[in-house]
Every structure is written in C-alpha cells, then in structure tokens.
C-alpha positions as CSV (number, residue, x, y, z in Angstrom):
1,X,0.0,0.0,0.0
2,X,1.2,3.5,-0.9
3,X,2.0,5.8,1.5
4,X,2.4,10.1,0.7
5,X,4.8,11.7,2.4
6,X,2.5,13.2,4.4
7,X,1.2,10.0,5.6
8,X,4.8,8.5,6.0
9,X,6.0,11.1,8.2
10,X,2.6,10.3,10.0
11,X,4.0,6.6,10.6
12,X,7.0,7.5,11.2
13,X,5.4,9.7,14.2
14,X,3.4,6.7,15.3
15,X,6.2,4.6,15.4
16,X,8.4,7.1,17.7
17,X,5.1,7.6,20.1
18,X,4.5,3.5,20.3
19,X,7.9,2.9,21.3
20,X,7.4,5.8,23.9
21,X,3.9,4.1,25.2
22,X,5.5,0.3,25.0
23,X,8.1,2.0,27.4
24,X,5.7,3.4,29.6
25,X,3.9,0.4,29.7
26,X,6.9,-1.3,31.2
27,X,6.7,1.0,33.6
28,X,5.3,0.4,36.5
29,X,4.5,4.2,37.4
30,X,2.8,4.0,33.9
31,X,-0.6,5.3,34.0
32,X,-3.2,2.3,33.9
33,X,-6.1,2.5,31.5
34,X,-9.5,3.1,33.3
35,X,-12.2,0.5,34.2
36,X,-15.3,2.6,33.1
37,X,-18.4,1.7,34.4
38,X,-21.0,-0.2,32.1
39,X,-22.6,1.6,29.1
40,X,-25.9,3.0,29.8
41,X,-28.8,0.6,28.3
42,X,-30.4,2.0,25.0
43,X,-33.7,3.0,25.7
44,X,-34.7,0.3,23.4
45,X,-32.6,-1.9,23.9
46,X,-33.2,-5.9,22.9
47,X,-32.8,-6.9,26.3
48,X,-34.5,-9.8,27.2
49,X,-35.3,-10.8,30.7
50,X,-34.3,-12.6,33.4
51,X,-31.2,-13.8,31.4
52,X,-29.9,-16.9,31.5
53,X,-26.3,-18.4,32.3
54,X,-24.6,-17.6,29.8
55,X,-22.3,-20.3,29.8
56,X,-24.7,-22.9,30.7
57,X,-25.3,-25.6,28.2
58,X,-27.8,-24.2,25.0
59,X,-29.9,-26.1,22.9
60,X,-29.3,-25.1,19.3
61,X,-30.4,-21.7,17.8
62,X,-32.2,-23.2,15.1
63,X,-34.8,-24.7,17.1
64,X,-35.8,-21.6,18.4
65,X,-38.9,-19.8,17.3
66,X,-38.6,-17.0,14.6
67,X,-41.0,-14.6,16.7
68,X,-37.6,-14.4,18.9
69,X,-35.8,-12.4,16.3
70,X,-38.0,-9.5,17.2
71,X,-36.2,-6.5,18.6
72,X,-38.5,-6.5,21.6
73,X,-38.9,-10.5,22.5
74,X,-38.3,-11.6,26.1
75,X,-37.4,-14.6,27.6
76,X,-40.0,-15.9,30.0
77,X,-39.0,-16.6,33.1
78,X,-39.8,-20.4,34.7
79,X,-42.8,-20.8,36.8
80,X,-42.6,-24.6,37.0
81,X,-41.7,-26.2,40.1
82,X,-37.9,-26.6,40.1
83,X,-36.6,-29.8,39.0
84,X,-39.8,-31.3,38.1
85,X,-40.4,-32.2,34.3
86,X,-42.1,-28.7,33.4
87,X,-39.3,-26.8,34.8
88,X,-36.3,-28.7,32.8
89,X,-38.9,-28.3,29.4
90,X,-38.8,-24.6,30.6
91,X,-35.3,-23.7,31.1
92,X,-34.4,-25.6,28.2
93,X,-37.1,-23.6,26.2
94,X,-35.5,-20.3,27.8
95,X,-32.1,-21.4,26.8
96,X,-33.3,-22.3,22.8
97,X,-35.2,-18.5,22.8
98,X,-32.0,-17.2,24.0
99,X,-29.5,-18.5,21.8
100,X,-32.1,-17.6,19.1
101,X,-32.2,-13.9,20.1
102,X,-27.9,-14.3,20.2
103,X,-28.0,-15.0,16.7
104,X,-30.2,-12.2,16.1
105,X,-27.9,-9.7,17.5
106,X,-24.7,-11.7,16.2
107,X,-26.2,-11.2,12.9
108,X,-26.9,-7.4,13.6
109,X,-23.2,-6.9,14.7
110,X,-22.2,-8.4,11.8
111,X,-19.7,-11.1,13.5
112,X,-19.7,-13.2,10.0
113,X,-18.1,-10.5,8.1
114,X,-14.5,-10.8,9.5
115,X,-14.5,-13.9,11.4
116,X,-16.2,-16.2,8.6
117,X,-13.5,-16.7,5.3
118,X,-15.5,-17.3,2.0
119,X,-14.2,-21.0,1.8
120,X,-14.3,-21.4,5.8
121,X,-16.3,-23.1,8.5
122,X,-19.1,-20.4,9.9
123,X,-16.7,-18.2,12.6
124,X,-14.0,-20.0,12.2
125,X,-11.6,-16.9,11.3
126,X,-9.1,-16.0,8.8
127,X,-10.5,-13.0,7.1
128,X,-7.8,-10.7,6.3
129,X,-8.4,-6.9,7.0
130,X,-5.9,-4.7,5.6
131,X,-4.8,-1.3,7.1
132,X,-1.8,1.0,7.3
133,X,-0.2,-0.7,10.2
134,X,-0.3,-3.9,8.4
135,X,-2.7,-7.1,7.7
136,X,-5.0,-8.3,10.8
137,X,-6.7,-11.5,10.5
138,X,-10.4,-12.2,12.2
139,X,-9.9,-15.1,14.3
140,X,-11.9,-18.4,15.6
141,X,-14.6,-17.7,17.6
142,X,-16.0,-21.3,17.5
143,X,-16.3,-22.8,20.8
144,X,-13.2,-24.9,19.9
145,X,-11.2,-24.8,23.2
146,X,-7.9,-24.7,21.7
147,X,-8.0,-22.0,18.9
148,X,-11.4,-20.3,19.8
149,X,-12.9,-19.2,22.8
150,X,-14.8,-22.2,24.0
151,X,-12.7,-21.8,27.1
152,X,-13.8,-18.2,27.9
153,X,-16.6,-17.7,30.6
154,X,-19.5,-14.9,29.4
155,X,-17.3,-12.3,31.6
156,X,-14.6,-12.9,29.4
157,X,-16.8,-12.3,26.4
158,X,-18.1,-9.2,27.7
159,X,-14.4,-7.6,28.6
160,X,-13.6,-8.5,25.5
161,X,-16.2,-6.5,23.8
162,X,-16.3,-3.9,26.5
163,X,-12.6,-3.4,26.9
164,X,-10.9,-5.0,24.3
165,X,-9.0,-7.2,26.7
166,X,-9.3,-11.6,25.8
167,X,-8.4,-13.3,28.6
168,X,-4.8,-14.0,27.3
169,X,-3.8,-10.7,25.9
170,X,-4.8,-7.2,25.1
171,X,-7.0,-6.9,21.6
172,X,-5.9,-4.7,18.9
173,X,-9.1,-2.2,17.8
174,X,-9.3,-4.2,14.5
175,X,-11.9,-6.1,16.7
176,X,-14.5,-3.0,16.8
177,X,-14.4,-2.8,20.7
178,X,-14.4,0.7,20.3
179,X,-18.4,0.6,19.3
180,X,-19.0,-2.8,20.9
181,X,-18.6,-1.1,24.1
182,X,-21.7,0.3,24.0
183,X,-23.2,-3.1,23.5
184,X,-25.4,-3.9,26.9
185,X,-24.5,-7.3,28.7
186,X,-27.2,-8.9,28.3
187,X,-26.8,-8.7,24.7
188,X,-23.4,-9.7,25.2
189,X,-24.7,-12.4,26.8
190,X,-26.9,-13.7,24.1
191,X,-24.5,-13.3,21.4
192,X,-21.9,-16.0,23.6
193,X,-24.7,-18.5,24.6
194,X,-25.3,-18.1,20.3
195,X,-21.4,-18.8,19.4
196,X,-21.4,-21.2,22.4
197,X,-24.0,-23.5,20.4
198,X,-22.2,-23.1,16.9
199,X,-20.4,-26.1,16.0
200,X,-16.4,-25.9,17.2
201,X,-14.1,-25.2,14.4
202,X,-10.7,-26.9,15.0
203,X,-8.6,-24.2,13.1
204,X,-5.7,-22.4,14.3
205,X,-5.6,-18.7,14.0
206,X,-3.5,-17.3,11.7
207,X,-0.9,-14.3,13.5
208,X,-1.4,-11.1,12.4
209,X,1.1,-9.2,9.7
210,X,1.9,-6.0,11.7
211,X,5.0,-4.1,11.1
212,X,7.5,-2.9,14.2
213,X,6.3,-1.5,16.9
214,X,2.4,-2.3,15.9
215,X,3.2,-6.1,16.2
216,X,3.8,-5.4,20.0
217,X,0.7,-5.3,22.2
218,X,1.8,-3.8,25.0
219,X,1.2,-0.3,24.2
220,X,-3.0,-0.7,23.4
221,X,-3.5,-0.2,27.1
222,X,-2.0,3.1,27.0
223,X,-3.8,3.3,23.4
224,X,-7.1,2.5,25.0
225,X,-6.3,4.8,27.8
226,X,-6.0,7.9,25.4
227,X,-9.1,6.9,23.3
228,X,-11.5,4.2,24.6
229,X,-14.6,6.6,25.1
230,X,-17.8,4.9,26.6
231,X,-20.3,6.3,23.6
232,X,-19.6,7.8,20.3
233,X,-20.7,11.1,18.9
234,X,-23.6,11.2,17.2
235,X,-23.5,12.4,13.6
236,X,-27.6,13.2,13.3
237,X,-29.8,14.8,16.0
238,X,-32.8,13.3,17.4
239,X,-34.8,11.8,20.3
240,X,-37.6,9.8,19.2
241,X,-37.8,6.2,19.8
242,X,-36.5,5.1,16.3
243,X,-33.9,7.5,17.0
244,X,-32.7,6.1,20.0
245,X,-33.2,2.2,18.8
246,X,-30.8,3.2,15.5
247,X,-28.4,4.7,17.5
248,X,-27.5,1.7,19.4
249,X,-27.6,-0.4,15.8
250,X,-25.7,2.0,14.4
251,X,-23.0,3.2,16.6
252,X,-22.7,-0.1,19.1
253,X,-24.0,-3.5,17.0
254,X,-23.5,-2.4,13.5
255,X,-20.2,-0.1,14.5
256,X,-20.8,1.7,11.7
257,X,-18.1,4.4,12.8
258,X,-15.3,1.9,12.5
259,X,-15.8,2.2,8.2
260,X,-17.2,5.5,7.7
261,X,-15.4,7.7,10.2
262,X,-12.0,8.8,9.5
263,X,-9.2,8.3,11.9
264,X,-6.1,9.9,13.0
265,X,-2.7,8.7,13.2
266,X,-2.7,6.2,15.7
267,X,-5.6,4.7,14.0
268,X,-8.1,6.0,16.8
269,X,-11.5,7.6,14.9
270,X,-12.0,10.8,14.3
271,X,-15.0,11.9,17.2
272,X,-15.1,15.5,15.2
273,X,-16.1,14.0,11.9
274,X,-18.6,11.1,12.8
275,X,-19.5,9.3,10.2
276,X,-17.9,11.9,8.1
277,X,-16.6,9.1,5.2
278,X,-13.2,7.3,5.2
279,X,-10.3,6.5,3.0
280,X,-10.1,2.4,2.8
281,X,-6.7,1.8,0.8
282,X,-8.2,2.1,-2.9
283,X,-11.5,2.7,-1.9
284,X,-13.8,5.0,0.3
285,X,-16.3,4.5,2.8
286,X,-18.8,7.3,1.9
287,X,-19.8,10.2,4.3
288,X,-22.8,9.1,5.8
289,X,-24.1,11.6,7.5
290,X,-27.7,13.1,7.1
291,X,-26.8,15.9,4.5
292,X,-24.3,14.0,2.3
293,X,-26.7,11.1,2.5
294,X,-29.6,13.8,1.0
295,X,-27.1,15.1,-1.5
296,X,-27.2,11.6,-2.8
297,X,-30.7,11.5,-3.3
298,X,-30.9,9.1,-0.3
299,X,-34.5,8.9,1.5
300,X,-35.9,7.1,4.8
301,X,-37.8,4.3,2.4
302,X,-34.4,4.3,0.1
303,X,-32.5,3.4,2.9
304,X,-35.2,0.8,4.7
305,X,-34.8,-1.0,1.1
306,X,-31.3,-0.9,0.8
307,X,-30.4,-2.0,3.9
308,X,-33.0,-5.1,3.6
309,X,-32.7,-6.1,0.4
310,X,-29.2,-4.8,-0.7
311,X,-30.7,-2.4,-3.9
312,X,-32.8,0.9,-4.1
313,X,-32.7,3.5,-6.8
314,X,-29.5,5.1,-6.1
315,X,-27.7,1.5,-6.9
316,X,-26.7,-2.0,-5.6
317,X,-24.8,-2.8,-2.4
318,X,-21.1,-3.9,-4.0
319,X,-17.5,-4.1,-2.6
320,X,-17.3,-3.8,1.2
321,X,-20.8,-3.0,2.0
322,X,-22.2,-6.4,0.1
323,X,-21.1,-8.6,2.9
324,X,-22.7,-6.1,5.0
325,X,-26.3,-6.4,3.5
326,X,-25.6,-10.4,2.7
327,X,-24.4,-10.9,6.1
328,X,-25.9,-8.4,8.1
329,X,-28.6,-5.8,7.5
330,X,-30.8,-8.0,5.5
331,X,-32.0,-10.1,9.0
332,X,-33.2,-7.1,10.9
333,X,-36.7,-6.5,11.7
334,X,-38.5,-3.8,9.6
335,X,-38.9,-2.1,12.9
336,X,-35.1,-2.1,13.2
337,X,-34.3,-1.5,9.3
338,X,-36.7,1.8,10.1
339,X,-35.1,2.5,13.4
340,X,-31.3,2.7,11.5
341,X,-32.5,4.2,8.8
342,X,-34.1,7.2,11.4
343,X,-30.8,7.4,13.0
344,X,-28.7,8.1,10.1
345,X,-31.2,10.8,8.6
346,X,-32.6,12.0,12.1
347,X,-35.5,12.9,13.2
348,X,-36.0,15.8,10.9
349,X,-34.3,14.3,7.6
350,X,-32.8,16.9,5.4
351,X,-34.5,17.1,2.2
352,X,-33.1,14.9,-0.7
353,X,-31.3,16.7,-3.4
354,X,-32.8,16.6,-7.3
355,X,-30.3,16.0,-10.3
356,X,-30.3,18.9,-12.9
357,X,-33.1,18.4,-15.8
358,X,-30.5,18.8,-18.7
359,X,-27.0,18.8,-17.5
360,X,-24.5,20.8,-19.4
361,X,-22.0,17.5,-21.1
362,X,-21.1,18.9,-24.7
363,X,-17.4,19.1,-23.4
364,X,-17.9,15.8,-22.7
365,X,-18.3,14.2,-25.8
366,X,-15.3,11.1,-25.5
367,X,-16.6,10.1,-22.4
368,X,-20.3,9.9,-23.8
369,X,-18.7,8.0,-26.7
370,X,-16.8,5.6,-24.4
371,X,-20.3,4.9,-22.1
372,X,-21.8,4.5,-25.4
373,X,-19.4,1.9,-26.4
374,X,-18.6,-0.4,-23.0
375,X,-21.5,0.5,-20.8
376,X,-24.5,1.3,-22.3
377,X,-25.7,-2.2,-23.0
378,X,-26.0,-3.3,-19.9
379,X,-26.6,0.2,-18.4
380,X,-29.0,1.7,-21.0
381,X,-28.4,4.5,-23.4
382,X,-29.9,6.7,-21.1
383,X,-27.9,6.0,-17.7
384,X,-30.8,4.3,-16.2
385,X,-29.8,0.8,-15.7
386,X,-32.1,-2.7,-16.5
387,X,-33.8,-4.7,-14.2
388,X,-32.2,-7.2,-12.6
389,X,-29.0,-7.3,-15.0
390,X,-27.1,-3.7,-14.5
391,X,-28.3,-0.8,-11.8
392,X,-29.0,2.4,-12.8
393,X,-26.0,4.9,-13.7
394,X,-28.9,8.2,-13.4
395,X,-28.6,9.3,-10.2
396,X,-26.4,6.4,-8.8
397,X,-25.2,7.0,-5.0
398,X,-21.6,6.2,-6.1
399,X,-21.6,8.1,-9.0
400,X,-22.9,11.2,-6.7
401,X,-20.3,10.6,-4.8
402,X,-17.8,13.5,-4.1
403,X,-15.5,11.7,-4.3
404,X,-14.5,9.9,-7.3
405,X,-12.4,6.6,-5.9
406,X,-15.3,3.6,-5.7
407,X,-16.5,4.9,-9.5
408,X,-12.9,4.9,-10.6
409,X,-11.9,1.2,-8.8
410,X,-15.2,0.3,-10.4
411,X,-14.6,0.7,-13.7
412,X,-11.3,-0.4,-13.6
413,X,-11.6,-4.1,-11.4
414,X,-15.3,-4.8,-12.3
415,X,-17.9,-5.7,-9.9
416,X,-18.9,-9.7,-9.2
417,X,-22.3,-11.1,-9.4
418,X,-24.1,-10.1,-6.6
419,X,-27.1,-12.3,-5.1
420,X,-29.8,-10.7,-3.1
421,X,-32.8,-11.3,-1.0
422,X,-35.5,-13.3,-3.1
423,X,-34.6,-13.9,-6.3
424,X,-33.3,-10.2,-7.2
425,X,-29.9,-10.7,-8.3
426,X,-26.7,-8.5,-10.7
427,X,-24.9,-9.6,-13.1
428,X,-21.2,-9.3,-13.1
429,X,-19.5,-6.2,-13.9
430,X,-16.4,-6.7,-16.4
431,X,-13.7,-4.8,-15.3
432,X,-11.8,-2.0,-17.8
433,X,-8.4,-1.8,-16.2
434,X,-6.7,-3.8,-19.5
435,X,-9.5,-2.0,-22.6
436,X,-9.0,1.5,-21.1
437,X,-6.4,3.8,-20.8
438,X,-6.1,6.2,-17.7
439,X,-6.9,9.1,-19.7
440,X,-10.0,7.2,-20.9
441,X,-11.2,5.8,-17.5
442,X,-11.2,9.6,-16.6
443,X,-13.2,10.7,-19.6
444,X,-15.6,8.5,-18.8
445,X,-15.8,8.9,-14.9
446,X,-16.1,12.5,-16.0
447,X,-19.2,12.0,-18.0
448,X,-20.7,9.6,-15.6
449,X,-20.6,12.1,-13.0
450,X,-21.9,15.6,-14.5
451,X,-24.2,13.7,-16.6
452,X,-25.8,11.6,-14.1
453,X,-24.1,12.4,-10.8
454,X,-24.1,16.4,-10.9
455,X,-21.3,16.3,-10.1
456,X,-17.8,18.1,-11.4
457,X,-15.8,16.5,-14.1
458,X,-12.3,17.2,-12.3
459,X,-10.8,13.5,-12.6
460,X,-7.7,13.5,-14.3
461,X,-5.5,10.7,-15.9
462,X,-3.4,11.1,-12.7
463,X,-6.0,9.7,-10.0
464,X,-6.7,7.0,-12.1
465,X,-2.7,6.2,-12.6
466,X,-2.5,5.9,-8.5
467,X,-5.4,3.8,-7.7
468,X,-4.8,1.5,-10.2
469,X,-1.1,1.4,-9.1
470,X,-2.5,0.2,-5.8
C-alpha cells in the first residue's frame, strides 16, 4: 500500500510515540487504562429478561422460534416447580429462545463478516483486513477450546467487547471494541450463549502481519487509555424512539463508525467528523451523515430497502458494503431497518437533493462516446440501468459521490455477481483496467458524473494512474 509523504511522516510519528507508550507500559509508574463503568442501556434496547447463564449448556439456535428475532422479544421466566419435568422443558425452552435472540444480535453486529472466510467453517476466522499498520486476520470464535474461545466464561466475552482485553492478551481495535462497548451485557450475553451452540471449528488462527512496533501489544492499554470513550458522537440529532433504537444499531452492533469515520494517526477515529466518510486503501467509505446522504438523493424508504434487500434506486450494495447487507442488514426486523435508517437521517431528515433536468455534457463528448461503447448495454443508453442485470447509472449514489475513488476502482476491477434477498440478483461487472487507458477511465468517470451524478468532471488521468497502481 502507498504511502504520501505526508502520511509517512505520520507513521514515522506513530512509530516514535509506540515505542514511547510500549516503554511506559513497562513501567510500573505507567498510567493504567481506566475501568469505566457499564454503558448506559439504549432505551430500546433488545434486552430480554431474566437472562440466562450464559455459559450454561444451549440447545441449538435453530430450534428456536422465529418470533424471537424481534427487537423486543423476552425470555420468559420459569414458573414450573424446580426440577420437576415442566421446569427442565422450561429452562431448556429459555435457553433455545435465547440463543435464538444471540444470533439475532450476532447477525446485527455483523460477527460473520470478519470472522467467517469465504471457503471457511461459519466463525471459524481467517479473514484478512488490511490497514496501514499492516494485515490483521479475524480469528476463531467457535467454541473450539484450543484456537477459539470455547474456554472463555461470558465475563470474558463481555471484557472483550467492553474493553478489548481476551483473557490472554490485550486486543488490537481491529476487533471494533471501540463501538461494541456500548453493547449492553445482556446482549453480550446472548451473542456468547449463540457462538457457544455453533459447532467448534478446529482451526488455528493465523498471526497477524503488523509491522514494528504495531506487532507489540503492549502499548494498546496506553492506546485504550488515550481513546476508549464509553459512547460515540452522534452524527444526526434526534430523540424519538426510532432514533434512539438506530443509534445503538448503528454506533454499538453495526459499529458503523469503525468504516465511515475517519481516523487519525494512531488509528483512533476521528470523534469531530462522525461518520464523516473514510479512506479504505483504494477505496472510500462514503460520508454518511444526514446531509451527504440527501445530497445523494438518499431517502428514509431508500434506505429501509437498501439496507433489507441490498438495492434501491441510487444502486446496488457492492464491494465492502455487500457482505454487510448479505451478512448483516438484511435479518433485521422492519422495525429495526426503520429505526437505522431514522438514526442516520434524524429525526428531521434533510431534504433529498434533485439532479439537474438537462446537464451541461457537450465538453464531454469522448466520455459519452466511451459509455456509449462499454457500458451502455448493460446500463442503457440513457444511464438508467435494466432490471435485474445492470443498476441504474442516473442518479447512482456512487456516482454522486464526491469523491470519485469507488466509481474509478469500479470501472477499472469490475464488480462480481451479486445475489440478493429473493430472487433479485446483478450480473457481473467486467472490469476495464486492460480496454482503457487512464486518460480514458477519466473521460468516462467525468461524463458519468456531470451527466448523471451532478457532479464536477475534475478526474484527471493522474487519479486513475495511482489507484490503479495500488
């Protein structure tokens, strides 16, 4: 990965301040990260009650009613004599609803995406996940005893989540900690009684590929000390009930923050700009706030779709966020799709922005010719896509982007088929990166964007030279 000089005199910063800290921490006069107290419960929280042990034995979550994937389900208590046949049916009943509602939430924090490899067993680690300090890799979170966690207790789950601390080391914030914090215990607790009833995965973890000093651990406790905060800012305002319910999807079980907030050297995020968009190697995670999502054309019942069934007008879920709708967003309730969809807008969602009637392109004419003659049949003449083989280009979210990277890595790498909810599917994308030159790739991005993006044609042959470089 390429690295400006700005950026490498940023590392080269880091690296002086982490030696500093992994000194400190050998210090015993070093200043110990605090033990906050437990995160305030969301108002709506899915919390059921009483909760189970945690690490008691659990039936398996499949046996479980559906009704228990509802945000506000409970878990009855047992009224049956205890130890008589009624009460075992009971607690084992409880125990089924519980791990049921675990892999509702597991599925709302989106554990699959990094600890689930496409050819893998389910949790079983391995997914790499790139960033400027080197390559992490999800690990096995199978209740296999030796290279998983089936020897932690539900505390250790919980510190883990809470403070970023396993029971053997300190974690690095690869493991979104930093928004899982949030998370309440009991749902804590449901999400281990739901990996405690997955089948155990016997495979090793594979070590992390961190360059000197990040490959020490000892300075994240002085790291966690500096910027462990117990909530995040919020990047909309409002205080309805919606409001509140998407806040705690959003900023604690979906972490959100952790893609679309930009961070600062030490790789802590950015609390002035939440949700404010992020650079992710070649590609960005978009501003997501209220007004850039309205500048997009996003709406409340744009976003309910997209988030359920992976496409809406503005376009298709694709790269980083696919997993995300396939893995993820696509389970929740409507209640909760609504509720997320509230928080990001707010209460009072800005208005969405219209595209121009007839935007000015007649200095754009070899970028019309090369949309004419790559894209056009699959996308239409006219920009605006054909059912259930190529999305619309007319008002495409990526192509309003301000930002030009995801259009750019778009056309140059392609986009694979992409299977959705039902029987909506995309096909494949070709990729350009061998037909097209770089001055070509920016004619076209250029006429993509002010013709169906309103947007400014300012990509040069030079952007597209250094992400496909990368």
């Amino acid at each position: 990965m390429g690295l400006n000089r700005v950026t490498r005199w940023s590392a080269r910063a880091a690296c002086l301040a982490a030696v500093l800290l992994v000194a400190a921490c050998n210090d015993s006069t070093a200043p110990k990260p605090p033990r906050p107290a437990q995160p305030p419960m969301p108002k709506t929280s899915m919390v059921p009650s009483p909760s189970p042990v945690a690490n008691a034995a659990v039936a398996d979550a499949s046996s479980a009613s559906n009704a228990l994937n509802a945000p506000n389900a409970t878990v009855s208590p047992v009224s049956a004599e205890a130890g008589s046949p009624a009460s075992a049916a009971s607690a084992a009943n409880a125990s089924s609803e519980w791990v049921a509602r675990g892999r509702y939430l597991a599925r709302a924090a989106d554990c699959a995406a990094c600890h689930t490899s496409a050819s893998g067993a389910p949790f079983a680690g391995g997914v790499p996940l790139k960033s400027p300090f080197g390559t992490f890799y999800g690990t096995n979170i199978t209740p296999d005893k030796t290279n998983g966690i089936g020897g932690w207790t539900a505390d250790d789950f919980y510190r883990a989540l809470h403070d970023g601390v396993a029971p053997d080391k300190a974690l690095y914030p690869a493991m979104p900690y930093t928004s899982y914090r949030q998370m309440s215990r009991a749902d804590s607790d449901a999400i281990y009684a739901y990996l405690m009833s997955v089948k155990p995965a016997a495979v090793p973890n594979r070590k992390h590929d961190l360059s000197f000093p990040y490959n020490l651990r000892f300075g994240m406790r002085v790291w966690d000390w500096l910027f462990l905060k117990d909530t995040l800012p919020d990047a909309s305002k409002g205080q309805s009930a919606d409001w509140l319910r998407g806040r705690y999807l959003a900023n604690a079980l979906g972490h959100c923050a952790e893609c679309h907030t930009p961070r600062g050297t030490f790789g802590q995020l950015d609390g002035a700009k939440p949700l404010g968009g992020a650079a992710l190697a070649r590609i960005a995670a978009p501003d997501v706030t209220p007004e850039a999502l309205a500048a997009r054309g996003w709406t409340l019942k744009d976003l309910q779709t997209f988030f359920g069934t992976g496409i809406a007008p503005q376009g298709s879920a694709f790269g980083e966020m696919y997993p995300v709708v396939h893995l993820s967003t696509q389970f929740l309730t409507p209640d909760d799709l609504r509720a997320l969809s509230t928080y990001l807008l707010g209460d009072s969602p800005p208005a969405p922005t219209p595209l121009p009637a007839h935007p000015d392109t007649s200095r754009l004419k070899a970028g019309r010719n090369l949309y004419l003659a790559v894209c056009a049949g699959c996308h239409a003449a006219d920009g605006t896509g054909k059912p259930h083989v190529a999305v619309s280009m007319l008002g495409n979210s990526t192509v309003r982007q301000k930002d030009p990277r995801n259009l750019i890595v778009a056309i140059l790498d392609g986009i694979e088929p992409q299977q959705f909810p039902g029987l909506e599917a995309m096909q494949d994308m070709p990729g350009f990166a061998r037909q097209l030159t770089d001055a070509q790739v920016s004619e076209l991005s250029n006429y993509l964007r002010v013709a169906y993006g309103a947007q400014a044609g300012d990509v040069n042959s030079e952007i597209v030279r250094q992400l496909r470089q990368k």
